[in-house]
VEXBAVO-80108 format. One record per residue: y, z, x of N, C-alpha, C in turn; residue in three letters. Coordinates in steps of 0.05 Angstrom, whole numbers, plus 5000, padded with zeros to 4 digits. Each point is the difference from the previous one (the first is absolute). Layout:
N
R   n.yy   n.zz   n.xx   ca.yy   ca.zz   ca.xx   c.yy   c.zz   c.xx   res
R      Y      Z      X       Y       Z       X      Y      Z      X   ALA
...
//
This chain:
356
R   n.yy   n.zz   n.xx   ca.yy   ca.zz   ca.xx   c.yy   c.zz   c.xx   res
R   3005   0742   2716    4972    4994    4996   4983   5023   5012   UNK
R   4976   5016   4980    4990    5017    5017   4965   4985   4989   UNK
R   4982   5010   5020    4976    4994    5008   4984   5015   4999   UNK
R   4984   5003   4982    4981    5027    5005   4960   4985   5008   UNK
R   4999   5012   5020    4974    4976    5010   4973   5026   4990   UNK
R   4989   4983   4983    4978    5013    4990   4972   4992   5015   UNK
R   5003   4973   5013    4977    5007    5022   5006   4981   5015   UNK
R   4994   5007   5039    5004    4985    5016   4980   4987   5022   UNK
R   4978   4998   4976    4974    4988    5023   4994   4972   4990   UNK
R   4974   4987   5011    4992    4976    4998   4989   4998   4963   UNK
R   4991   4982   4995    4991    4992    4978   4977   5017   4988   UNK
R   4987   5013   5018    4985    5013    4993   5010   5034   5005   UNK
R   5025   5000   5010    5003    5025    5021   4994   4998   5021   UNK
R   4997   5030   5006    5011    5005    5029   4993   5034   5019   UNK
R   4971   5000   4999    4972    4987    5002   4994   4985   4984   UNK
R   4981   4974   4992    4989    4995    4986   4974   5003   4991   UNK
R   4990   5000   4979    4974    5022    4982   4985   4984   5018   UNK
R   4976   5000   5001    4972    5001    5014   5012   4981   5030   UNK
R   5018   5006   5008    5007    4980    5024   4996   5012   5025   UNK
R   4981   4994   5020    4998    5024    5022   5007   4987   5035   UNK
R   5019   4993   4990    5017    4988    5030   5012   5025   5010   UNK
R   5008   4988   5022    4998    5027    5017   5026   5024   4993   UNK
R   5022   4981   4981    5030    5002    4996   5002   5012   4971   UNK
R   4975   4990   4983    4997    5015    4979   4986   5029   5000   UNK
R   4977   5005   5019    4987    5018    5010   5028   5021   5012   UNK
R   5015   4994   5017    5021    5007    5014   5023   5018   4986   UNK
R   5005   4984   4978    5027    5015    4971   4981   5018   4983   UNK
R   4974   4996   4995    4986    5018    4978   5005   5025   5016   UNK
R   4980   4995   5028    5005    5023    5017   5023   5019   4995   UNK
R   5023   4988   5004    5017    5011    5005   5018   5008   4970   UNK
R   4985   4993   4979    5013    5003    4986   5027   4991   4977   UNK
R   5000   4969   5016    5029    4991    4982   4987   4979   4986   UNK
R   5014   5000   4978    4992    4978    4988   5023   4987   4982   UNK
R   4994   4968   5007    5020    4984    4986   4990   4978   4976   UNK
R   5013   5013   4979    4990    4983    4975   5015   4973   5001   UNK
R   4983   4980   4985    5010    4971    4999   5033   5001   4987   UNK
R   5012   4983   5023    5030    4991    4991   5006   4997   4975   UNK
R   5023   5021   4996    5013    4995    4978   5026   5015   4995   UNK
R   5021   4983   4997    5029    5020    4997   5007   4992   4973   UNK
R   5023   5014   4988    5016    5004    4978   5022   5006   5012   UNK
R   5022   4974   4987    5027    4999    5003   5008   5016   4976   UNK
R   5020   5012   5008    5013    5010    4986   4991   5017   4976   UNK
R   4974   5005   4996    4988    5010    4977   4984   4977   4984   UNK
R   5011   4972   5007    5006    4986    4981   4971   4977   5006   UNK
R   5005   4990   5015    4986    4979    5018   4980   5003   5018   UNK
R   4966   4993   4991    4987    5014    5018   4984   4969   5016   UNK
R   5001   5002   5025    4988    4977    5014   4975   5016   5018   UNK
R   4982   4984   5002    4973    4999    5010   4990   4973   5011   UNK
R   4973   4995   4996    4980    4980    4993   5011   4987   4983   UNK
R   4999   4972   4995    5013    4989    4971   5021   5003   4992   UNK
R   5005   4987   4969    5027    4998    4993   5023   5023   5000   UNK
R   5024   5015   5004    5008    5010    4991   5007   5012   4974   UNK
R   4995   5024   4989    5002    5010    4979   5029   5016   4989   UNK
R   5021   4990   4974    5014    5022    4995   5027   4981   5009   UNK
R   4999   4981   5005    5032    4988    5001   5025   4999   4994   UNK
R   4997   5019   4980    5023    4991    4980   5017   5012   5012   UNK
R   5028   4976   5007    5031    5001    5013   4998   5000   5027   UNK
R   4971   4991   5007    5002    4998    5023   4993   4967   5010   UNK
R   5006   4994   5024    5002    4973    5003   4969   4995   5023   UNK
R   4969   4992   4989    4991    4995    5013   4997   4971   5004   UNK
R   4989   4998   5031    4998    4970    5010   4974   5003   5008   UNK
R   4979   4978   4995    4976    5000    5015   5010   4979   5018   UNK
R   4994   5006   5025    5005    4989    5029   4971   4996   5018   UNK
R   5006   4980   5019    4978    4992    5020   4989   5021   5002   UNK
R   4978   5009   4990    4980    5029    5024   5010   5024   4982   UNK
R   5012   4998   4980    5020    5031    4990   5019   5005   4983   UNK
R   5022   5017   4988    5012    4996    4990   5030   5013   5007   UNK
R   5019   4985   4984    5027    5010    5001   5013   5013   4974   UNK
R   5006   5032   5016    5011    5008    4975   5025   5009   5007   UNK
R   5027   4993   4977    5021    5005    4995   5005   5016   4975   UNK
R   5010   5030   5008    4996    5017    4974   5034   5007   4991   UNK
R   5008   5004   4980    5013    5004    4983   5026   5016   5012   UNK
R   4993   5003   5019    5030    5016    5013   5003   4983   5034   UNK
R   4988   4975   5009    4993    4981    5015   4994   5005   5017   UNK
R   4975   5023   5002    4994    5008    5026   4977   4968   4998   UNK
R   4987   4999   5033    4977    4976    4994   4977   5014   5017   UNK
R   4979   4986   4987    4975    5017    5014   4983   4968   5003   UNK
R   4989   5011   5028    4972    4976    5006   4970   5012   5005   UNK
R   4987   4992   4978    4970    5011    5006   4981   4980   4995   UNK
R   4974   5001   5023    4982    4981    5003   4984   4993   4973   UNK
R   4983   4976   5003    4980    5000    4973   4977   5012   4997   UNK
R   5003   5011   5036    4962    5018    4999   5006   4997   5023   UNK
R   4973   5016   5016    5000    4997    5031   4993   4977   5006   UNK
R   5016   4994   5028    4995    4973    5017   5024   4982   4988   UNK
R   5007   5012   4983    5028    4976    4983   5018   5001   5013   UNK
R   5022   4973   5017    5023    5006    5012   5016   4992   4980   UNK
R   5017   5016   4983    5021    4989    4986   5021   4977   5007   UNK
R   5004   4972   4995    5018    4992    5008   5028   4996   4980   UNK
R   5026   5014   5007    5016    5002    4980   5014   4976   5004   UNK
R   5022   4985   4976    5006    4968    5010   5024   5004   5012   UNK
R   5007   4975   5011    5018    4992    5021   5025   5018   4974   UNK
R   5026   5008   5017    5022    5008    4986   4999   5028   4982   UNK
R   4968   5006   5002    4997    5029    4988   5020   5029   5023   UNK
R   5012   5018   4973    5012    5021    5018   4982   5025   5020   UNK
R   5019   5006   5007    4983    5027    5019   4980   5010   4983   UNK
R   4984   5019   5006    4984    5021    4983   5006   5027   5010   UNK
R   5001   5025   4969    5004    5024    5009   4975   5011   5001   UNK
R   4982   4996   4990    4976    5008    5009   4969   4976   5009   UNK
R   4990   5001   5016    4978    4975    5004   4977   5021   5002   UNK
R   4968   4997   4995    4991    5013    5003   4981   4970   5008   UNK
R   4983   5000   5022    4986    4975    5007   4976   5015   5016   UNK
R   4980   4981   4999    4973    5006    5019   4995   4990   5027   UNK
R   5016   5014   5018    5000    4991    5019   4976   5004   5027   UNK
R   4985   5019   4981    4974    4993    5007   4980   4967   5003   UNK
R   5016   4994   4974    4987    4979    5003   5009   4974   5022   UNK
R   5028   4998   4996    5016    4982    5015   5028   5022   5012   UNK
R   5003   5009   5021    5023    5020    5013   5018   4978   4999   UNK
R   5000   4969   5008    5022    4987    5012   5015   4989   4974   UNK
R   4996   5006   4967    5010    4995    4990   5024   5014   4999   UNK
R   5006   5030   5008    5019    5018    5006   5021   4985   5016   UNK
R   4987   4989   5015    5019    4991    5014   5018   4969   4999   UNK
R   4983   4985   4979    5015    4980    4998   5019   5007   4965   UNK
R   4982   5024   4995    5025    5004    4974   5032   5008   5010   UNK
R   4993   5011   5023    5023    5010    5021   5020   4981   5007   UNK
R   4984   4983   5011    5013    4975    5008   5013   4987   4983   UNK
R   4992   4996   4981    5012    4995    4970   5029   5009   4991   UNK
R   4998   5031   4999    5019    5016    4989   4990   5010   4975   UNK
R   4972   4998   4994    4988    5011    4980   5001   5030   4999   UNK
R   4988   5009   5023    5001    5031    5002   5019   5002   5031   UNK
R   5029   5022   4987    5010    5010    5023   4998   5033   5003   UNK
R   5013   5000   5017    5001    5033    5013   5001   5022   4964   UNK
R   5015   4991   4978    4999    5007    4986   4983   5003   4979   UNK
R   4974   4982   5008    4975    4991    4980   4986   5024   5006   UNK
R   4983   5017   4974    4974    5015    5004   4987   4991   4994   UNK
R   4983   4993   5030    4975    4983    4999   4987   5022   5011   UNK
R   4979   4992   4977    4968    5021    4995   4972   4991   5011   UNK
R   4987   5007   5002    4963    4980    5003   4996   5001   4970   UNK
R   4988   4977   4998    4978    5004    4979   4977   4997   5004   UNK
R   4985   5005   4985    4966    4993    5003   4993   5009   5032   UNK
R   4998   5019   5003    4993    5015    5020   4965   5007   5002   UNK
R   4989   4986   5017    4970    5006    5003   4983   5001   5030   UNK
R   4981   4993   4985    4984    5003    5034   5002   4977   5014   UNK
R   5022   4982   4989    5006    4975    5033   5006   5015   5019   UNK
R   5005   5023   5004    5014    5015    5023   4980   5024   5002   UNK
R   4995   5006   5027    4985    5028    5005   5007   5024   4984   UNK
R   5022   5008   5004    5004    5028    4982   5031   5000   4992   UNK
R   5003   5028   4993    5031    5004    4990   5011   5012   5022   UNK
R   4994   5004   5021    5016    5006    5027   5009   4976   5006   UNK
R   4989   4976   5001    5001    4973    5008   5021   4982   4983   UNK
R   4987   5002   4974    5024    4988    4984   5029   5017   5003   UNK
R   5004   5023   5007    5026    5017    5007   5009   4979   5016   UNK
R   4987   5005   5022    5017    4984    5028   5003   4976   4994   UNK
R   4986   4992   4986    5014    4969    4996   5021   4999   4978   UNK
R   5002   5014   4978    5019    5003    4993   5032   5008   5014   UNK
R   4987   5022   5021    5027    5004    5013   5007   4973   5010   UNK
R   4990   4984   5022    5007    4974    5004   5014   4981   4984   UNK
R   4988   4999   4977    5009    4982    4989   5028   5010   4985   UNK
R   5007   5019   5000    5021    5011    4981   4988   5002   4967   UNK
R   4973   5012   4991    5002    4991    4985   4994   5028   4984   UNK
R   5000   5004   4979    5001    5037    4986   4966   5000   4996   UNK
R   4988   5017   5009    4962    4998    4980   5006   5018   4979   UNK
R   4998   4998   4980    4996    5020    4979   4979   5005   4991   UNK
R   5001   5013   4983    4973    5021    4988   4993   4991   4976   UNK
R   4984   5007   4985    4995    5002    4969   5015   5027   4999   UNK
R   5016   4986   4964    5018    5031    5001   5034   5001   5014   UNK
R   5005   4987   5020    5026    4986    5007   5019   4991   4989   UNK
R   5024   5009   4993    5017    4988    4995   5019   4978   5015   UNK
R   5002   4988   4995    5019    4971    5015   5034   5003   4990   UNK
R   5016   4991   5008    5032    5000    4998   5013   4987   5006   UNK
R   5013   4980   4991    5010    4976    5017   5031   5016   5012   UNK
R   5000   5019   4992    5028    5013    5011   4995   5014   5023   UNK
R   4972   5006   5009    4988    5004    5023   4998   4984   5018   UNK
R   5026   4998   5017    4987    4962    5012   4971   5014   5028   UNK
R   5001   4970   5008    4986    5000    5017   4997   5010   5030   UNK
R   5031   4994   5005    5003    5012    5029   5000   5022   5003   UNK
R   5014   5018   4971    4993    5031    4997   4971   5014   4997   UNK
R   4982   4991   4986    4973    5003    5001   4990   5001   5028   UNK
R   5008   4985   5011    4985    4984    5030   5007   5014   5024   UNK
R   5025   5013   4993    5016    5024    5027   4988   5000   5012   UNK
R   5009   4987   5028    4976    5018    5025   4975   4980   5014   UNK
R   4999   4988   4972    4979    4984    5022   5002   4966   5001   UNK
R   5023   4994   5008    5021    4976    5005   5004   5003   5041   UNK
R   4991   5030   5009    5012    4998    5026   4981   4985   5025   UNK
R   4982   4986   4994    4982    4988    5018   5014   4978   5011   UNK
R   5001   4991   5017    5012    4976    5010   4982   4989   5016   UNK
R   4980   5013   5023    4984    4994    5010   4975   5011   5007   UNK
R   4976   4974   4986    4968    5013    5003   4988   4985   5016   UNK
R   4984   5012   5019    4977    4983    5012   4981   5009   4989   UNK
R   4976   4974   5003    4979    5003    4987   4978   4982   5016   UNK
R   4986   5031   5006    4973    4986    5033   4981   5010   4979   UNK
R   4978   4979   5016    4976    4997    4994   4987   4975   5015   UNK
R   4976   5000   4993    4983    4982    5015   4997   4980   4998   UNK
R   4980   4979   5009    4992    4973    4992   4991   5009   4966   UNK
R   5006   4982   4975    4997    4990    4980   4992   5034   4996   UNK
R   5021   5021   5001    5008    5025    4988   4997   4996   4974   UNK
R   5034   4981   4990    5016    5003    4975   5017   5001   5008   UNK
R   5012   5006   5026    5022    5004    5009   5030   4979   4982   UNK
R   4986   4987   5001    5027    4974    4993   4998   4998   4972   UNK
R   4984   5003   4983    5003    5006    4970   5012   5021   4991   UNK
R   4999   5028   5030    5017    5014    4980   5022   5001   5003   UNK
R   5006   4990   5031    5025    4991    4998   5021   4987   4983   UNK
R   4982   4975   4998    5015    4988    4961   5006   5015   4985   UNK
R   4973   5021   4985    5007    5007    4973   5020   5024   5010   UNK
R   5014   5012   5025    5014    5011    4998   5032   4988   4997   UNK
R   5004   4979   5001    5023    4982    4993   4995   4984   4979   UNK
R   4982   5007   4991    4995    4977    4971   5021   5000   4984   UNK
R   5009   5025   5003    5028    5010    4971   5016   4989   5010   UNK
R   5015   4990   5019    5032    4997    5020   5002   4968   4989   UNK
R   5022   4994   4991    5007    4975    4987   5007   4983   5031   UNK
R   5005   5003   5019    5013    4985    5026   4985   5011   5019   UNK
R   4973   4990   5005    4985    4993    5033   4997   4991   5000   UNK
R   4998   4984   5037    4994    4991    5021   4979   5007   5009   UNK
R   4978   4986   4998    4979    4998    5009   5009   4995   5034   UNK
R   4983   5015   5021    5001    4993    5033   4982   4995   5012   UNK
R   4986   4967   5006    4987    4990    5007   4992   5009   5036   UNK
R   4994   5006   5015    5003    5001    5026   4977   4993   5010   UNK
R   4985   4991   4987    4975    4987    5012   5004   4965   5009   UNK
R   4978   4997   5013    5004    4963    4999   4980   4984   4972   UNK
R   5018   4977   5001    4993    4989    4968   4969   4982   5010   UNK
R   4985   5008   5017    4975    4996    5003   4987   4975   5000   UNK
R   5023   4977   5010    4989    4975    5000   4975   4998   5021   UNK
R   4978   4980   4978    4979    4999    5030   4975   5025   4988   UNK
R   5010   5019   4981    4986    5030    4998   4995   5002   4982   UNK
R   4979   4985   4982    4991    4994    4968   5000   5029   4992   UNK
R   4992   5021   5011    4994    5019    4985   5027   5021   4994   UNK
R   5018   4997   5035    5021    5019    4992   5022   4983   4979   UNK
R   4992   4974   4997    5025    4982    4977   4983   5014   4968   UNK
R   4977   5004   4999    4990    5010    4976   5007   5031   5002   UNK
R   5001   5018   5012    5016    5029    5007   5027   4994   4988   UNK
R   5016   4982   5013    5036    5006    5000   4991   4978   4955   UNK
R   4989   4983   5006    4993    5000    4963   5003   5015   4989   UNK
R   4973   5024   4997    5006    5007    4997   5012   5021   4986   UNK
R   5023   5013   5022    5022    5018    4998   5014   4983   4986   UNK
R   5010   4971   5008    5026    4985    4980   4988   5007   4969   UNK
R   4971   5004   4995    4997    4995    4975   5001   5023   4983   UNK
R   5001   5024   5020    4999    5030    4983   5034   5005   4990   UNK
R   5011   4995   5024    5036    4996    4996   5011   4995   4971   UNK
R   5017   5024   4994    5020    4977    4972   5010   4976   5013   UNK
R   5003   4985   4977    5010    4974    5004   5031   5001   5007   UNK
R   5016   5015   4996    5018    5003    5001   5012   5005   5030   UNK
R   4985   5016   5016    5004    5019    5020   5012   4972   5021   UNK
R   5009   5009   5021    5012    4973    5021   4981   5012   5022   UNK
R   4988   4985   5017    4994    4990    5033   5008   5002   5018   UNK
R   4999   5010   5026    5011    5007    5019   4981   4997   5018   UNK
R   4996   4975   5010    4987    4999    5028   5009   5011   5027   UNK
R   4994   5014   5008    5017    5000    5030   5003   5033   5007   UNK
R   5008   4991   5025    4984    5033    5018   5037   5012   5009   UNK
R   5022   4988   4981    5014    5019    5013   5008   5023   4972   UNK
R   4978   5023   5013    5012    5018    4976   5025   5015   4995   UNK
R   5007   5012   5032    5028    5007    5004   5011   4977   4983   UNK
R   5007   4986   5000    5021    4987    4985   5005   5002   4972   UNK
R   4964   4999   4997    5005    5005    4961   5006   5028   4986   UNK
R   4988   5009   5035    5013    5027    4980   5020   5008   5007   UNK
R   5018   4987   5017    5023    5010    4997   5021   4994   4974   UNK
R   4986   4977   4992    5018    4983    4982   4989   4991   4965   UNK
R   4978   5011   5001    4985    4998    4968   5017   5029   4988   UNK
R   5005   4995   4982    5001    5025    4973   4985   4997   4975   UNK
R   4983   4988   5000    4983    5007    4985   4976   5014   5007   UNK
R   4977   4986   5001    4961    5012    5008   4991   4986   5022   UNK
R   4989   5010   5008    4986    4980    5022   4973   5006   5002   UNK
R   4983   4974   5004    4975    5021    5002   4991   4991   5019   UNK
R   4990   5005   5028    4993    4990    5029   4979   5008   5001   UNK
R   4987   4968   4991    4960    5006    5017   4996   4974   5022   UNK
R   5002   5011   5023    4997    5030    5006   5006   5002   5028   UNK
R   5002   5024   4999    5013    5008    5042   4978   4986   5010   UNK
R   4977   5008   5001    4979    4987    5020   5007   4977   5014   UNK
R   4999   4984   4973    5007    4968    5004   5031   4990   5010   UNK
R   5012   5021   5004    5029    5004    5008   5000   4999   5023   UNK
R   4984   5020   5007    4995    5011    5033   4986   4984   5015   UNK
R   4979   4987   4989    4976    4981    5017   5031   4983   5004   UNK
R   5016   4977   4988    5017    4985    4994   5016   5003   5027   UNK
R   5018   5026   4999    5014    5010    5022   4995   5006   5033   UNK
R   4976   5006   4992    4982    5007    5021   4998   4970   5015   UNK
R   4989   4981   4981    4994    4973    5012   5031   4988   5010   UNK
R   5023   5001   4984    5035    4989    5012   5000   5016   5027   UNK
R   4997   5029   5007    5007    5007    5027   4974   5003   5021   UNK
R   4984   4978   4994    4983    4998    5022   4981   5027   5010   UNK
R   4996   5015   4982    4991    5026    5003   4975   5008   5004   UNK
R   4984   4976   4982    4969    4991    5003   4992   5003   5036   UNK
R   5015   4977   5013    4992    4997    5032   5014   5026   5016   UNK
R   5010   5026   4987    5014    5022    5013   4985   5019   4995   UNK
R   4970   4993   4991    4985    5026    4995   4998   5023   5011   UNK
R   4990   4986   5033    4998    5020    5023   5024   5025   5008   UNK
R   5029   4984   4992    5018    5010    5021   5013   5024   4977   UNK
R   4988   5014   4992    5013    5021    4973   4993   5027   5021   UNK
R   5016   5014   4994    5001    5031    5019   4985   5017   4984   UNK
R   5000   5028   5003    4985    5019    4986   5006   5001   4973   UNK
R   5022   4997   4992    5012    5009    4974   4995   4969   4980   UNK
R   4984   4982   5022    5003    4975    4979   5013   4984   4996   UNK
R   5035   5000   5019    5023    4990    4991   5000   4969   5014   UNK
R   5001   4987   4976    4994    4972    5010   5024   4986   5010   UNK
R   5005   4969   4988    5021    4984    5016   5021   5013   4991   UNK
R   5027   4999   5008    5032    5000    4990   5010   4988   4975   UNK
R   4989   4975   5000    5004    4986    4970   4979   5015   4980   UNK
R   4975   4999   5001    4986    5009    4982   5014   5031   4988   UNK
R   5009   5015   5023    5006    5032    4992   5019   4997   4986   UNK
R   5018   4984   5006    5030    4986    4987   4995   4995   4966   UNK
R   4986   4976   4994    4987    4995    4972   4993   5026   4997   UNK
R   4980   5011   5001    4998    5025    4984   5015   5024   4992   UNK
R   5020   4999   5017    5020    5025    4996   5017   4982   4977   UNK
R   5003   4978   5003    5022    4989    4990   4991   5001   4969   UNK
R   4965   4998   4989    4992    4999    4980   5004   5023   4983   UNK
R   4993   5028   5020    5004    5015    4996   5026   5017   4991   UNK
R   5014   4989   5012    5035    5005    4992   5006   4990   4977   UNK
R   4991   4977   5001    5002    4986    4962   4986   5018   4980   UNK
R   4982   5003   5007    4988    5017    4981   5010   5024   4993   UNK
R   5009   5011   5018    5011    5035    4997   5025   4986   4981   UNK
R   5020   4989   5008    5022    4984    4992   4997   4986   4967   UNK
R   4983   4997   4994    5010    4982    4975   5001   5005   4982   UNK
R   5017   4977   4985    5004    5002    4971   4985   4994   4975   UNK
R   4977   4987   5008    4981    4992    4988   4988   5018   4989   UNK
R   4975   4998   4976    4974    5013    4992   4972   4985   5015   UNK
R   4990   5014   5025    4985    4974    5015   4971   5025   4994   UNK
R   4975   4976   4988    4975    5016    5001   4987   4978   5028   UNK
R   4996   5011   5023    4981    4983    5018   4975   5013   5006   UNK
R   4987   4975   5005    4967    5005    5002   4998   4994   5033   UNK
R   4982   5012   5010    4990    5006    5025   4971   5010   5005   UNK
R   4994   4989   5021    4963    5016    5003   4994   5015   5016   UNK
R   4989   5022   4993    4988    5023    5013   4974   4990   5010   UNK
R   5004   4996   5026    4980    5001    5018   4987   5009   5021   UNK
R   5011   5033   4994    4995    5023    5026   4964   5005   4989   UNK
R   4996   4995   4981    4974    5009    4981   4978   4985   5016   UNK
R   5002   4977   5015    4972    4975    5005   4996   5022   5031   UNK
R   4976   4979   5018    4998    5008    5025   5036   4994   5018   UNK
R   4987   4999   5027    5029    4996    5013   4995   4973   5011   UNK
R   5019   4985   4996    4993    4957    5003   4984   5004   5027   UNK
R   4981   4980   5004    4992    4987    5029   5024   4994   5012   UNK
R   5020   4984   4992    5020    4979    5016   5019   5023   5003   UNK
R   5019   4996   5022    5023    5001    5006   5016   4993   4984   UNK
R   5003   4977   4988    5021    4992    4976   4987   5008   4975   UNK
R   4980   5007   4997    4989    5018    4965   5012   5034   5009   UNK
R   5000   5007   5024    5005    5027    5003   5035   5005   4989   UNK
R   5013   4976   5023    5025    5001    5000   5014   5000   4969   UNK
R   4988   4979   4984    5004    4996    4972   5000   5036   4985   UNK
R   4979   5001   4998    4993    5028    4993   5022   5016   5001   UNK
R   5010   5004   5031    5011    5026    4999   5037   4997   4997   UNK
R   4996   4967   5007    5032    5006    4987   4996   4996   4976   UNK
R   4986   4993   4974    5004    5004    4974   5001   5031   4995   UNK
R   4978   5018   5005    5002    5021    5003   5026   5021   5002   UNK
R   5005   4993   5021    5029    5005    5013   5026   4996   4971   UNK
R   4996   4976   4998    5014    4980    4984   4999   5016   4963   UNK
R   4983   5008   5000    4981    5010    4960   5015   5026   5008   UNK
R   5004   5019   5017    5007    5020    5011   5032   5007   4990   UNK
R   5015   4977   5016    5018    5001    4994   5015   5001   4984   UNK
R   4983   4976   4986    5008    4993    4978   4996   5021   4965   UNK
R   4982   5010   5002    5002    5021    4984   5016   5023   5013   UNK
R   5002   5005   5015    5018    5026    5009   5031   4999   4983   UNK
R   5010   4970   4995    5020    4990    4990   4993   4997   4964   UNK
R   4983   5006   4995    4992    4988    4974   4998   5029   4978   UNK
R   5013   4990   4973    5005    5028    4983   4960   5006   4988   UNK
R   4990   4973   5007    4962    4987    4986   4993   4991   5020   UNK
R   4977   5020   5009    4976    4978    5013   4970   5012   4985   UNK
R   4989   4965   4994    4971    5007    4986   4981   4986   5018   UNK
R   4982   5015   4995    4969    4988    5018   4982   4992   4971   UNK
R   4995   4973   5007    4981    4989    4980   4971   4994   5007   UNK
R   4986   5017   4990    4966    4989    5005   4982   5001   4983   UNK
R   4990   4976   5003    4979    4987    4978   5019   5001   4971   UNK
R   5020   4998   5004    5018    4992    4973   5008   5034   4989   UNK
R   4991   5010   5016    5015    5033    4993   5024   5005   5010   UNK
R   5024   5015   4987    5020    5001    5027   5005   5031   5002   UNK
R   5004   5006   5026    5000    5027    5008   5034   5002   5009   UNK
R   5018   5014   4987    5024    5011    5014   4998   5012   5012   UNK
R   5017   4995   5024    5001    5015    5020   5033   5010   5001   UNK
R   4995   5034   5002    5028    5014    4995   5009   4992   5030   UNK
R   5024   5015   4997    5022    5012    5028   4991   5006   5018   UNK
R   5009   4999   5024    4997    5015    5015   5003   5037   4987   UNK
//
């Protein structure tokens, strides 16, 4: 099965004509432009907007959100019905050699096609309908890298003999990202959409479930409500453990709420006073943290955790706002030193931050 994509933007494209958002303004600038979705299988079969055209010997299915095509030498292909469409293919349908989906619109469908066995390491999975939901084409890159997923061009050829893991070389080696930012950054959304694609996470609860706290039970809401449905729960503050022992994703929001947690088990709150120059608090507390830290360097997991940068405010009134502070600090420190990703998110922007 070969693929030739004659355009890979939104419905209108990619700028769109008189549209002056900041993302359309942004690609004119710069020059790229993506015409409204449309590929041709094989010469033969051209899908867009609407019905498929040109069938003959080939096996189309109109499906939930999209369609299924099985062409004449049995390669299979999955493409949406338009943007915002999640294709759903039916129970007992085979792999796909090529998927091309808008994961702009919905990322976490990637990942429950995954889950599925719809698309494996062998599937070329493409974007489609590529537009200004997303800031720019630097942006859509990186999220493509994340997600494993190919961006193509208008003009592109597709190959199902091209698999996916070969396309993708190289950028499979992340295992661990932190991701700081502030009070109501974004921090934790982008955390998501960077595991949206992974068919097996673990969500890591480390906060308290806020009985008594109408507002933080509408907070941890909700996060349950942004979550795929699929994803599993993980209340609880021992992370060493999960990460010693998860192989799949993990996504931990968040150290803060880890640390306040820990901080409160070794009595550390009423030990404000007694910290030396360097800060070094109780025995247990220094204990937990190395020990977190060891998991982390250590694992086998794909873990994205969220954490808050809070060297940015004044310096606390309290003794225990100071103490907090600087072992998170301490703590965000470390923790990226260990990490292949760390991003700073503000006001919903995210800033990478390279290497040392």
């Amino acid at each position: 099965m070969r693929v030739l994509v004659e355009g890979s933007g939104g419905s209108a494209g990619w700028p769109q004509p008189g549209c002056r958002c900041a993302s359309c303004l942004r690609q004119a600038a710069d020059g790229s432009l993506r015409k409204r979705s449309t590929i041709i299988v094989d010469d033969d079969v051209r899908l867009g907007i609407g019905e498929p055209r040109g069938s003959v010997g080939y096996q189309v299915g109109a499906i939930a959100g999209g369609w299924d095509i099985t062409a004449p030498d049995g390669g299979r292909l999955l493409y949406p019905a338009g943007p915002g469409a999640v294709p759903v293919p039916p129970d007992g349908a085979a792999p796909y050699d090529v998927a091309f989906l808008d994961v702009l619109g919905d990322p976490a469908q990637l990942g429950w096609l995954r889950a599925r066995g719809l698309i494996t390491s062998d599937t070329v999975t493409a974007v489609a309908f590529a537009d200004h939901r997303v800031p720019s084409e630097r942006e859509l890159a990186r999220r493509c890298g994340f997600w494993r997923v190919r961006l193509v061009g208008d003009g592109d050829a597709v190959s199902a003999a091209r698999s996916a893991s070969k396309d993708l070389k190289g950028l499979g080696g992340t295992r661990r990202v932190l991701v700081l930012g502030g009070a109501r950054s974004g921090k934790s959304e982008r955390a998501e959409l960077r595991l949206a694609g992974e068919p097996d996470v673990t969500y890591v609860a480390t906060g308290p479930a806020g009985a008594g706290d109408s507002d933080w039970v509408a907070r941890v809401a909700a996060h349950r409500a942004r979550r795929p449905a699929w994803w599993r729960t993980a209340e609880t503050t021992d992370l060493a453990g999960l990460l010693a022992t998860t192989r799949g994703a993990l996504l931990i929001d968040g150290i803060g709420t880890w640390l306040a947690a820990v901080l409160d088990d070794c009595g550390a709150w009423d030990d404000c006073g007694a910290r030396d120059d360097r800060g070094v608090g109780p025995a247990e507390l220094a204990d937990r943290i190395a020990e977190l830290i060891g998991a982390w360097r250590q694992t086998s997991a794909q873990v994205v955790a969220v954490s808050d940068e809070t060297g940015l405010g004044v310096v606390p009134a309290t003794p225990a706002g100071r103490l907090f502070r600087d072992e998170l600090g301490r703590l965000n420190q470390a923790l990226a030193a260990e990490s292949e990703e760390t991003e700073l998110v503000v006001a919903g922007r995210v800033l990478p931050l390279g290497a040392c």
